[in-house]
C-alpha positions, 0 to 999 in steps of 0.5 A: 779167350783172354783178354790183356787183362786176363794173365793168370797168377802162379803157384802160390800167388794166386788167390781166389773166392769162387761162387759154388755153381748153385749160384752164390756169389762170392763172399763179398757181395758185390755279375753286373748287379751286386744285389744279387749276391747279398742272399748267398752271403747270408746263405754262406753265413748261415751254413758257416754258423752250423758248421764252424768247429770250435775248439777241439781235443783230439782223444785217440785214433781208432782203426777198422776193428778197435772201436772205442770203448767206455761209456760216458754219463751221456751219450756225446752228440755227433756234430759232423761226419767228414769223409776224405780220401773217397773218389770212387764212390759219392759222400752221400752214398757212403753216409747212405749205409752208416746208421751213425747221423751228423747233427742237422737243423733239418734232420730229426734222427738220433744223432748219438754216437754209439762205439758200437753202431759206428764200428759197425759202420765202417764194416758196412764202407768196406762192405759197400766198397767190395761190392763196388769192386775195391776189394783192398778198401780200407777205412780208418776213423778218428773221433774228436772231441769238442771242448765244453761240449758233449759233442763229437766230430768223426772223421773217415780216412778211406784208401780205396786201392786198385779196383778188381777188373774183369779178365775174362767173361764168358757165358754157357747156355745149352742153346743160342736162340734168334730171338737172344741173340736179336735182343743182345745184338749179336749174331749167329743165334741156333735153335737147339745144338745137341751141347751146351755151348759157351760164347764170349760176353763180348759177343752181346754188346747190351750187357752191362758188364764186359771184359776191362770194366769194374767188377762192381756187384750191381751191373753184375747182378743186372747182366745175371737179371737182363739174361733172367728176363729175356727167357722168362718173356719167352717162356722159360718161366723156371730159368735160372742163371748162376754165376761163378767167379775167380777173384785174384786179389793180388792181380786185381782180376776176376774170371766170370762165368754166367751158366744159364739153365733155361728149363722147360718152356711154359704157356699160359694154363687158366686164369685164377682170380681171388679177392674180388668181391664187387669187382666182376671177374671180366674188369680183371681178365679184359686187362690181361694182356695175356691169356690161356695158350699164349707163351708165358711172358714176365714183361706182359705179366707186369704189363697186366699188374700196371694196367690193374693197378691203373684202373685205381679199383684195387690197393694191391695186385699180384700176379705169379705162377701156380706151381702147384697146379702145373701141367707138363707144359702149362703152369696156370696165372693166379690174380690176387688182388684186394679191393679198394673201397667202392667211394673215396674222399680227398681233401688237400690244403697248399699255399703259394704266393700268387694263389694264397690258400688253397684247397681241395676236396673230391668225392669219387665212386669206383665201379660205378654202375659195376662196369668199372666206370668212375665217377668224380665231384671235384670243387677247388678253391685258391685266391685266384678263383674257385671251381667245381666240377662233375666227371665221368670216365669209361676207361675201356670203351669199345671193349678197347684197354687203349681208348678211354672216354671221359666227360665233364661238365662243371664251373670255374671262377677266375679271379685275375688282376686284369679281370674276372671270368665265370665259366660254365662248360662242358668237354667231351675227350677221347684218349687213345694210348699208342704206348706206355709213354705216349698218347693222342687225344681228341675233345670238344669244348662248349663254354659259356663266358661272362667276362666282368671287373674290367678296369676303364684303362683296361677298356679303352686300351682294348678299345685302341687296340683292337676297334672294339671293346672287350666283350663280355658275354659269349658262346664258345665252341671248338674242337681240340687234339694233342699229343703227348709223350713222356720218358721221364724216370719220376714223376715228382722227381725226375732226373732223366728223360724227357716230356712232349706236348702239344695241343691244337685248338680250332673254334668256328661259327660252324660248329657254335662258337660266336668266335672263329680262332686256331690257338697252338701250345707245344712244350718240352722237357728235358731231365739229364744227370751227369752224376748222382744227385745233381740234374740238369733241368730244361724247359720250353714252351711255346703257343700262338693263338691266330683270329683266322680273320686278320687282326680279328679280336680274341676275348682276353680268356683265350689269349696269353699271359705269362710271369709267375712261380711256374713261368719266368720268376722274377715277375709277377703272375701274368705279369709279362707282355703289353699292359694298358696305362695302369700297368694291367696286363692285357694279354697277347697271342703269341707266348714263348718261355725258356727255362733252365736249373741246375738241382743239387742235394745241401743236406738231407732233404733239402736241395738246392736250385740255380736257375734263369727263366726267359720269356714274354708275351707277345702282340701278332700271332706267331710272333717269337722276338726272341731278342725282346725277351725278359729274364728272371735268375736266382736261387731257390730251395727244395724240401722233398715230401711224398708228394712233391717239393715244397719250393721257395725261390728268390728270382732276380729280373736280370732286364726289367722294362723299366729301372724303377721296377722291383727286381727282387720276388720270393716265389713259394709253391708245392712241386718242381717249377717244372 
């Protein structure tokens, strides 16, 4: 079957590269306030300093494959790589092949420029543009020099040309099974036909590759992988499928064939483990998901190495057939893993603007008892409180991989504008996993409270406020659960998916508390990218805290505040909401924020971020004036770590309460806003 594009050359016009039929691919592998611009002015300023060119001689143009030769006493600088005439693939992911590198204030990698290395670089675009499917890419360089300066300035001229497009896809298999064929969405899947038989790619509309698209190498090799897997997870664990391909250049058309050669089928034989020496070998198999007699299955294998992983005992875990021990239809499981040590030490060190100094520090015990309990002692310290804290978590209770039990008891100083709090508590929870993104749980919570520092202002506003004056001294007990639900890509640095959480709080003189209140907090997050590098970031959150008894009174640690680096920037920490005489926040019982970024890459690491924050504290429970919002906008920076963003933020308060407010506020943290 032929598609429109599928009009074969003739005589000596056609011209192929074919893909043997063991599975080789084809030879190239695939605005009302003027004071908000003044920062971008310095900003501008500030990049048009680096990269302003100066004078400049051009020395010669150089074509694919006549690299420039000579060597000089010195080897020049790159000070800029420019790139033009690219449409179909980013600037970044032609730089992310090239070994040459452009002078940087945040870079320090060797910036020399090599004849050689950069020759070899343009060989790599073409390479990467074959493997996009622009089999007639073109690159021609130009290198500069600047005058008086050991510096040179390369510019690449790409022509793209007319991308190869599929023409016809088609796939062999010696049998169709229901399960394939549900998997793909397709129809009229039979068990196990006497002849291998072949069907149109368009019969399976969830492979990523289809008769008009690119012939792009990646969703090639991710149709060849989703086909791979589909058998391995019903034990074909030997499955091979081979490609070949006819590419006609001039026509700018490919034929691809994918023959898929299952194998026998396989179960599970014995379970093998090596490397354990103080973890018992039934930690190990209660984690497997799957086990001698069941089919062998690749996704339920990963499923086991990720719950492994989790249970944090080991640094590494494989686990992979024996084939050397295979029985006609059974090929046994070898578990490999190696062990971390039985106690671990963490100690970290931050900054920010609302906390200061920080620090952290953590002693904890793996296999506690030998039973695959962990044990932690956590103290924290920051310039808005210090705490230390004792857990113990049981991460299999009941003989159960999806119910976790933890339990901690421990001390908590906080140390806010408004006031001061000493807390001793005690929590017991239950997690009961539902899936791989989402969780629901249930605690309670026991603390005893010693609220003190209230200013007199702040006194006698509570006093007006709610008939009575802030207590100092009480008993809390409730009862919580929550919900939550997370399909985003990363954890540091997510750029699709989205998050869900919600929790529920109930406190009753029946259960202890000296205070009766139901307190909610629900949260979402959205990540979306519309092209590489660039995510668009949402956020909103909302909580209410109801004292059950009309007007009731809440200790000022359970109501809600808002404002800060985390919250709406622009506004101090808890700065947001009803305030007493001396511009002390109170606090409120309902909250509601809304934010929204917009993320780009500038240069290397360094990101870029535009944002509006929107929210505020307010009086009643379930009390949402969205028109008595306050806002926040700006401007930030990103630099990216293995262990997060370190954040600087320049916020703007877009409608401050009053005009003699201060709008302008730096906020510097660890990790995304959110």
């Amino acid at each position: 079957m032929r598609s429109q594009w599928g009009r074969r050359p003739a005589g000596n016009q056609r011209q192929a590269n074919t893909m043997s039929a063991g599975g080789r691919d084809p030879a190239p592998c695939f605005g009302s306030f003027p004071g908000v611009f003044f920062p971008w002015i310095l900003v501008v300023l500030l990049l048009l300093c680096v990269v302003m060119p100066g004078e400049e001689n051009l020395v010669f143009a150089q074509e694919q494959g006549a690299p420039a030769t000579g060597a000089a006493a010195a080897r020049p600088t790159v000070a800029s790589i420019s790139i033009k005439g690219n449409a179909a693939l980013s600037g970044e992911a032609i730089r992310q092949v090239m070994l040459t590198r452009e002078k940087s204030l945040f870079s320090s990698e060797n910036t020399d420029y090599v004849a050689d290395r950069f020759a070899g670089d343009i060989e790599r675009i073409v390479s990467l543009y074959r493997s996009a499917g622009y089999y007639d890419a073109t690159v021609k360089s130009r290198i500069v020099e600047e005058q008086g300066k050991n510096a040179v300035r390369l510019q690449l001229d790409i022509s793209e040309g007319l991308p190869v497009r599929v023409a016809s896809f088609e796939i062999e298999s010696p049998f169709w099974p229901a399960w394939l064929m549900a998997a793909l969405h397709a129809k009229g899947g039979e068990e196990r036909p006497q002849q291998a038989k072949v069907r149109a790619a368009a019969d399976f509309p969830l492979l990523p590759l289809h008769v008009g698209d690119i012939l792009d190498v990646a969703r090639y090799n991710d149709a060849k992988k989703m086909l791979a897997v589909l058998f391995a997870d019903h034990g074909y664990a030997r499955v091979e499928v081979q490609g070949s391909n006819n590419i006609f250049r001039q026509e700018h058309q490919a034929d691809v064939r994918l023959v898929i050669k299952p194998g026998r089928q396989f179960s599970v034989g014995s379970l093998l483990i090596e490397g354990n020496a103080t973890v018992a070998d039934y930690l190990l198999l209660r984690e497997m998901s799957l086990g001698p007699g069941d089919l062998f299955s690749l996704s339920r294998i990963m499923e086991s190495r990720r719950r492994l992983h989790d249970l944090d005992l080991f640094k590494s875990v494989v686990i992979e057939p024996d084939w050397s021990h295979e029985t006609a239809n059974a090929v046994p499981l070898r578990i490999t893993v190696e062990e971390k040590p039985p106690h671990g030490i963490k100690l970290g060190a931050g900054y920010g603007t609302e906390d200061k100094f920080r620090a952290l520090g953590q002693v904890r015990w793996r296999n506690f008892l030998g039973r695959g309990y962990a044990v932690r002692l956590t103290g924290k310290y920051s310039g808005l409180g210090h705490s230390l804290e004792t857990a113990f978590e049981n991460p299999y209770l009941f003989g159960h991989a999806d119910l976790k039990l933890s339990y901690s008891l421990g001390y908590e100083h906080q140390e806010l504008e408004s006031y001061q709090n000493d807390q001793y508590y005690s929590r017991v929870r239950l997690d009961k996993e539902l899936s791989r993104s989402s969780s629901l749980y249930g605690a309670h919570n026991l603390e005893a409270n010693s609220t003190s520092n209230l200013t007199e202002s702040l006194s006698s506003t509570i006093f007006e406020r709610f008939g009575r004056v802030e207590e100092q001294n009480f008993l809390l007990s409730s009862l919580e659960a929550g919900a939550h639900f997370s399909s985003v890509n990363d954890k540091f640095y997510p750029t699709s998916g989205m998050s869900l959480f919600y929790s529920l709080e109930g406190a009753a003189k029946a259960i202890g508390s000296e205070f009766e209140f139901l307190r909610q907090k629900a949260e979402w997050r959205g990540y979306y990218s519309p092209v590489d590098k660039i995510v668009i970031a949402l956020r909103t959150t909302a909580g209410s805290v109801d004292p059950i008894h009309s007007r009731d009174y809440i200790p000022i640690s359970k109501r809600f505040f808002a404002g800060g680096s985390n919250s709406v920037r622009g506004y101090a920490y808890q700065d947001l909401g009803e305030k007493d005489r001396q511009g002390e926040p109170i606090g409120g019982y309902s909250l509601f924020e809304a934010s929204a970024e917009f993320r780009f890459p500038l240069i290397g690491k360094l990101n870029g971020v535009l944002f509006l924050d929107g929210g505020n504290i307010f009086t009643d429970p379930y009390q949402f004036d969205l028109v008595d919002l306050r806002y926040g906008a700006g401007f930030g920076f990103r630099y990216l770590t293995p262990v997060g963003p370190i954040r600087i933020d320049l916020a703007y308060k877009l409608n401050p309460e009053s005009a003699n407010e201060q709008r302008f506020r730096l906020h510097l943290n660890l990790g995304e806003a959110f």
